[in-house]
N, C-alpha and C positions, 0 to 999 in steps of 0.2 A: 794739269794746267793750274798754275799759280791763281790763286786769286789775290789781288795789287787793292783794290778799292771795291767799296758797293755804295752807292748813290741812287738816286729816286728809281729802286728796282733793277738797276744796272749793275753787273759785273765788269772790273775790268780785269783783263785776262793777259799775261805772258805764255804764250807756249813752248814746252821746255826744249822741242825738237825744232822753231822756225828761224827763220833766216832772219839775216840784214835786211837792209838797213833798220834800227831797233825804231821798233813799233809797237802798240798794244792794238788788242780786242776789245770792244765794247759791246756787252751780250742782253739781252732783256727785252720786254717788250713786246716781243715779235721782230724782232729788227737785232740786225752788228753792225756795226762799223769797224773800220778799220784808220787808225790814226800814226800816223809816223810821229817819232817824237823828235826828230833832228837835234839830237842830244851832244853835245852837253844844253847849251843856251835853246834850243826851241827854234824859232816856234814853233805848235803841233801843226800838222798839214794834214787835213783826210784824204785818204785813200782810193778808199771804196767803202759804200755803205748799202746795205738791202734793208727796207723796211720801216725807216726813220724818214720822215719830214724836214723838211731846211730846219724847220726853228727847232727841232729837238737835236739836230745835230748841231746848232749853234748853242743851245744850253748844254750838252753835255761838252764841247769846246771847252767851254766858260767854267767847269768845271773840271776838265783836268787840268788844263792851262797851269793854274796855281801848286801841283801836282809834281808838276814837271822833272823836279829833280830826284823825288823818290822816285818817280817810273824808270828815268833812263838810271838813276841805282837800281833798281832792281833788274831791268834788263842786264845791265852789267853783272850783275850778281849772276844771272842764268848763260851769258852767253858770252860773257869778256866784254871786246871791242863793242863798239856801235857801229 
């Protein structure tokens, strides 16, 4: 599994084997999430998350948000479409 970013202890993750609609992993903490990246333009939309707090899923938002276009590159890179 790709690692895409690392931020305050977080990994963001592409896996090489998952499906549509392109989305990343966010790992650390005790806690994932799950973010759709609705790529090309955005915006991210969570998923599903275990183990994260509202406000830390809105700080990590806040920082892929800005992200945006190398994620759904990189999803492209591993899986073509989005």
């Amino acid at each position: 599994m790709p690692t895409l970013l690392r931020f305050i202890g977080l990994r963001v993750v592409i896996y090489p084997n998952d499906h549509r609609p392109a989305h990343v992993h966010v790992k650390g903490a005790g806690g994932e999430a799950v973010f759709l990246l609705n790529c090309p333009g955005g915006p991210l939309e969570l998923r599903e998350s275990y183990g994260f707090k509202l406000a830390e899923l809105r700080r990590i938002e806040a920082m892929l948000t800005p992200e945006l276009a190398v994620l759904c590159a990189a999803w492209s890179r591993h899986h073509g479409d989005f």
